[in-house]
C-alpha positions as CSV (number, residue, x, y, z in Angstrom):
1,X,-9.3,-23.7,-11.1
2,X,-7.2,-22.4,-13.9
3,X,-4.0,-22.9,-13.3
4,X,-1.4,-19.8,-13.5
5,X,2.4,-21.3,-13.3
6,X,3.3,-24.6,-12.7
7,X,2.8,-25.4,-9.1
8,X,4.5,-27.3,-6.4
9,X,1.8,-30.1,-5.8
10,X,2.2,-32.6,-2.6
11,X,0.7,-35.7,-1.6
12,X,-2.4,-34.3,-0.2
13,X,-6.2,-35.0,0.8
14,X,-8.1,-33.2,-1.8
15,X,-11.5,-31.2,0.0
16,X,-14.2,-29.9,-2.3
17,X,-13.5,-26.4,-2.9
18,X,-16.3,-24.0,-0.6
19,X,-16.2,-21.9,-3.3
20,X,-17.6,-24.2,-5.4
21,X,-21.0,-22.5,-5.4
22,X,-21.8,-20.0,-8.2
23,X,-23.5,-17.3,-5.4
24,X,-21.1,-17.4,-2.6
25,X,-17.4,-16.7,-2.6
26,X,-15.2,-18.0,0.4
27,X,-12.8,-15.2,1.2
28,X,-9.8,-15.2,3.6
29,X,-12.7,-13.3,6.1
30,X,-15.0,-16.2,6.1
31,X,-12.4,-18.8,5.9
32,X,-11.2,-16.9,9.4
33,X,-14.2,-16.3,10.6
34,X,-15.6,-20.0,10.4
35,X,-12.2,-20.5,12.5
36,X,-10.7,-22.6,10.4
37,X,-6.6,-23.4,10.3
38,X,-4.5,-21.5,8.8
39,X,-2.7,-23.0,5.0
40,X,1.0,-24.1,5.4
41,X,1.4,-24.0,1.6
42,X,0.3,-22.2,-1.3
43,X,0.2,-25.3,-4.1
44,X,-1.3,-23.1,-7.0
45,X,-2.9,-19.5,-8.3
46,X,-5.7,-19.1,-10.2
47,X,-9.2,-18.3,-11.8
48,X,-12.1,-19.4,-10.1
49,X,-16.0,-18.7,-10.4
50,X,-15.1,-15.8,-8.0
51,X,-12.0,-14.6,-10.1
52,X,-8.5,-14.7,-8.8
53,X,-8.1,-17.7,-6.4
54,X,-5.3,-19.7,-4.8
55,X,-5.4,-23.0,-3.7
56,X,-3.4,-24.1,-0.2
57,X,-2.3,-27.5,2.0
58,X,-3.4,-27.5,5.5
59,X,-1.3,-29.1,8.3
60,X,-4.3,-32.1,8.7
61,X,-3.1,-32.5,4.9
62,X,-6.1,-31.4,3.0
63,X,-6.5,-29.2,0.3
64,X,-9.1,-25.4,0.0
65,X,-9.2,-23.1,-2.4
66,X,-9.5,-19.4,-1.5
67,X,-11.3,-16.4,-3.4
68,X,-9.4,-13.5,-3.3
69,X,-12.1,-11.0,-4.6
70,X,-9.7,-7.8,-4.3
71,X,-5.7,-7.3,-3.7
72,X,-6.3,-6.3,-0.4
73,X,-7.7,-10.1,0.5
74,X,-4.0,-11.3,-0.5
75,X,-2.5,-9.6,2.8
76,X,-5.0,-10.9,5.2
77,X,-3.7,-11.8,8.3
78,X,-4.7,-15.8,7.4
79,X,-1.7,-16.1,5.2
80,X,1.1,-14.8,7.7
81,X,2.6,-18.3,8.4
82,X,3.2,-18.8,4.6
83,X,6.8,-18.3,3.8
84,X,7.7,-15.3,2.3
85,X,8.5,-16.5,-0.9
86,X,4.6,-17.7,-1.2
87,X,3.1,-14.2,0.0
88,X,5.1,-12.3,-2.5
89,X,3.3,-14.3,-5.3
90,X,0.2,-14.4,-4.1
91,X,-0.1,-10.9,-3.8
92,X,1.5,-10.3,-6.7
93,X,-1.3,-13.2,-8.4
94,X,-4.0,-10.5,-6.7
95,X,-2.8,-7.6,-8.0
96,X,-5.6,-5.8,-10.5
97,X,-4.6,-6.2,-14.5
98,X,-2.5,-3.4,-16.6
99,X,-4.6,-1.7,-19.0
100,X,-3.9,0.2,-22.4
101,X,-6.0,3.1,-22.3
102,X,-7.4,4.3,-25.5
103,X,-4.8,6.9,-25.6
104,X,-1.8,4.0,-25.4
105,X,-1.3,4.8,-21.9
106,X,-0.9,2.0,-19.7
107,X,-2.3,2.3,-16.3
108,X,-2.9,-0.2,-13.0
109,X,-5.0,0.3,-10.3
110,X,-3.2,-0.1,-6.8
111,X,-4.4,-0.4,-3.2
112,X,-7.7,1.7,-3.7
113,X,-9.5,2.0,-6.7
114,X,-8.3,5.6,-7.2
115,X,-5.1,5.3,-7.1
116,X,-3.0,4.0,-10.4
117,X,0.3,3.9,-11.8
118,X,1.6,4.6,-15.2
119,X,3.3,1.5,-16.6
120,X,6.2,2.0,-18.7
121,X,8.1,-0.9,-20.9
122,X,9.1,-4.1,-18.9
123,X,6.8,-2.9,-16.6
124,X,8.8,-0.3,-14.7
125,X,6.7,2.3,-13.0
126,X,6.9,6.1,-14.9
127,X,4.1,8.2,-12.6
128,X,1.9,7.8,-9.5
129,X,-1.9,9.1,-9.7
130,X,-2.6,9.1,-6.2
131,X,-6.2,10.6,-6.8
132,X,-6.9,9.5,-10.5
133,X,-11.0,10.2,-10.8
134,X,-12.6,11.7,-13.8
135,X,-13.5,15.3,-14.5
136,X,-16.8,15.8,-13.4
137,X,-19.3,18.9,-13.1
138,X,-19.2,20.1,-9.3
139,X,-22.3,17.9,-7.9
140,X,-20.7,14.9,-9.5
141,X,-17.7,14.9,-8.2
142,X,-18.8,15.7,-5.3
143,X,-20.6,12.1,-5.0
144,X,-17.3,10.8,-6.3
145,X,-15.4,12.6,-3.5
146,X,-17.2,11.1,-0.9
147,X,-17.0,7.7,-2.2
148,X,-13.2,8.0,-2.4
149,X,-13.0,9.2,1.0
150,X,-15.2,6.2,2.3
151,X,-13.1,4.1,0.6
152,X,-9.7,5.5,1.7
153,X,-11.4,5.4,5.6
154,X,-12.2,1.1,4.7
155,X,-9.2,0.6,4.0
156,X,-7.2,2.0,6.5
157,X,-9.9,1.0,9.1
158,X,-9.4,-2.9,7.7
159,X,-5.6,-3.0,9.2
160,X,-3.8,-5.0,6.3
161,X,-3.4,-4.4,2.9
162,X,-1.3,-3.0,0.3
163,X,0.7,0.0,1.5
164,X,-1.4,3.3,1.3
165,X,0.3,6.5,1.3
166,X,-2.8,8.9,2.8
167,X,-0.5,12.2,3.1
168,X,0.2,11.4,-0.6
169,X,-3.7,11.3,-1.0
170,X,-4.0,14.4,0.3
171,X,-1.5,16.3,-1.4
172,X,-3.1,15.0,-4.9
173,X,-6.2,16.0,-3.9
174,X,-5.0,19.7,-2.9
175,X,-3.5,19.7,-6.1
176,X,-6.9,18.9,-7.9
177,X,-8.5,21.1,-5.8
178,X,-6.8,24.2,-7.7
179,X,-8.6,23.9,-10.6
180,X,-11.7,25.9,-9.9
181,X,-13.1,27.7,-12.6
182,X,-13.4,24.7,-15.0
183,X,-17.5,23.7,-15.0
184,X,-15.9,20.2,-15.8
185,X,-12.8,19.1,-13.1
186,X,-11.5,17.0,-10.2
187,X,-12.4,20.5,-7.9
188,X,-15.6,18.7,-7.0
189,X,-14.4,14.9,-5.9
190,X,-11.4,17.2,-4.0
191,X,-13.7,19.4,-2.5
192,X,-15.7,16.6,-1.3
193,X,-13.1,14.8,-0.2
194,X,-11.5,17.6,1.5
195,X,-14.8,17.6,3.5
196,X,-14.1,14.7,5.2
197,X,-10.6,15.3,6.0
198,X,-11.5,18.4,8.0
199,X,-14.9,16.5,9.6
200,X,-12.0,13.6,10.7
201,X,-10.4,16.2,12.1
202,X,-13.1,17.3,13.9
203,X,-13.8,14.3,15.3
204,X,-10.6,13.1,16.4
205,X,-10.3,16.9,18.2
206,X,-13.4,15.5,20.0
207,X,-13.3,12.4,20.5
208,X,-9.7,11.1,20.3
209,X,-6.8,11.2,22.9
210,X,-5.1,13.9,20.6
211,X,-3.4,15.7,23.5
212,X,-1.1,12.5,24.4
213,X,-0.6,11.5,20.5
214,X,0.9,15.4,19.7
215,X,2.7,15.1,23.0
216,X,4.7,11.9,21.8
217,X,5.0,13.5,18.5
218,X,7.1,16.4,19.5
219,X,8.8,14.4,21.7
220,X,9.8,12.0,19.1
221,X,10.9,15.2,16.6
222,X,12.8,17.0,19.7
223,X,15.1,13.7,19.8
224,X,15.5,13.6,16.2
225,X,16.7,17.0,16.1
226,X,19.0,16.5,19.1
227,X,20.1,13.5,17.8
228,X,20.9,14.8,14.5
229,X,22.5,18.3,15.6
230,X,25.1,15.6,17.7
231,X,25.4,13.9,15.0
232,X,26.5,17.2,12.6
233,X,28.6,18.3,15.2
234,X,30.5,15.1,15.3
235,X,30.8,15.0,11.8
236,X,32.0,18.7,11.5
237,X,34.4,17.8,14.4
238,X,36.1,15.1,12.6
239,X,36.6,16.7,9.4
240,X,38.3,19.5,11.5
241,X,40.6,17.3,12.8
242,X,41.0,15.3,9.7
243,X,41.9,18.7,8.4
244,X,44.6,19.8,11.2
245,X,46.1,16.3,10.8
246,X,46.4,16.9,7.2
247,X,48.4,19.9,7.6
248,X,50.6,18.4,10.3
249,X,51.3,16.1,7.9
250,X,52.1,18.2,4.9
251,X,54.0,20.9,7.3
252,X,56.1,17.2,8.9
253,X,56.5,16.9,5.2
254,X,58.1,20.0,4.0
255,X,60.2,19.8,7.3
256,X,61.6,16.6,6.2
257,X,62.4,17.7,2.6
258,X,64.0,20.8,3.8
């Protein structure tokens, strides 16, 4: 394993990697799934046969490394009794590559594979693209719709990963939606896309407990607005009063000069 900053190595029993195999990675998933213990400490990140890997110490004091094949793999639930400082770099490690366009525009992919940001310098972040597909004639992007949709529904079926902003999603892909006349657009992979929203809908209308979830909703937004009228009405309250006190002051004031 290539070695990617200068790591904190212990006295430990060294294992042969699983991954050792040129075929067969050996995710967080199947490191979980053969139910093996979780790592105590991450010793070192780097490049396997697999890609981006990370090697960790076990409590019995031997040594694995891990394949982390997307970002995603870096906030699996395997790694939660690392300390903090550990997951922060190794999902920072498995986060995908800046790129330099061919127009100079630096772009990274985030949580799906449709979604980027516009890197400025020192890395600060200028733009979000939360539906960033090519323009495509209408049957294309249809096929490219659906494939974002599938994989917007994977990941927020999976449970962990980086953050995903879905009513951000959807409002990009409105947006692209507008543009209809163009023989070659994003109104394909947004009407597609669009597709599935309202099927989800459909489904959960049919299928889901919907009646309980709206119920808790409004709920929830009738106590925020009670909550925050009180709130207005205290604040209005004091500044009236700091405003009386201010003119018994200035009249006690005058009295006093006079």
């Amino acid at each position: 394993m290539t070695t990617h900053k200068n790591a904190a190595r212990v006295a430990v029993v060294a294992e042969p990697c699983p991954n050792g195999s040129v075929n067969t990675p050996w995710t967080p998933d199947h490191h979980a799934t053969a139910k093996q213990p979780k790592p105590i400490k991450l010793l070192e990140l780097g490049t396997g046969n697999h890609g981006k890997c990370a090697r960790f110490v076990f409590l019995e004091g031997w040594e694995r490394c891990i394949d982390l094949p997307t970002e995603a793999d870096a906030y699996h639930p395997l790694f939660d009794d690392l300390p903090s400082a550990e997951r922060t770099s190794l999902r920072k490690h498995a986060e995908s590559p800046v790129v330099t366009g061919a127009n100079g525009v630096k772009t990274q992919q985030r949580a799906l594979s449709f979604t980027t940001r516009t890197v400025g310098r020192g890395g600060y972040t200028l733009d979000f693209n939360e539906f960033d597909v090519p323009e495509e004639s209408y049957c294309d992007g249809f096929i490219t719709g659906y494939r974002c949709a599938g994989e917007l529904l994977e990941a927020l079926k999976r449970g962990y990963g980086p953050h995903i902003d879905a009513r951000s999603i959807v409002r990009a892909v409105v947006r692209a939606s507008n543009n209809k006349g163009a023989k070659i657009s994003r109104h394909g992979a947004a009407a597609a896309f669009m597709t599935v929203v309202n099927d989800a809908l459909k489904f959960l209308a049919t299928h889901g407990a919907h009646g309980k979830y709206i119920a808790g909703k409004v709920e929830q937004a009738q106590e925020y607005a009670a909550g925050l009228a009180k709130h207005e009405a205290q604040e209005k309250a004091a500044f009236v009063e700091r405003m009386r006190q201010a003119k018994a002051g200035k009249r006690a004031a005058r009295g006093g000069a006079a």
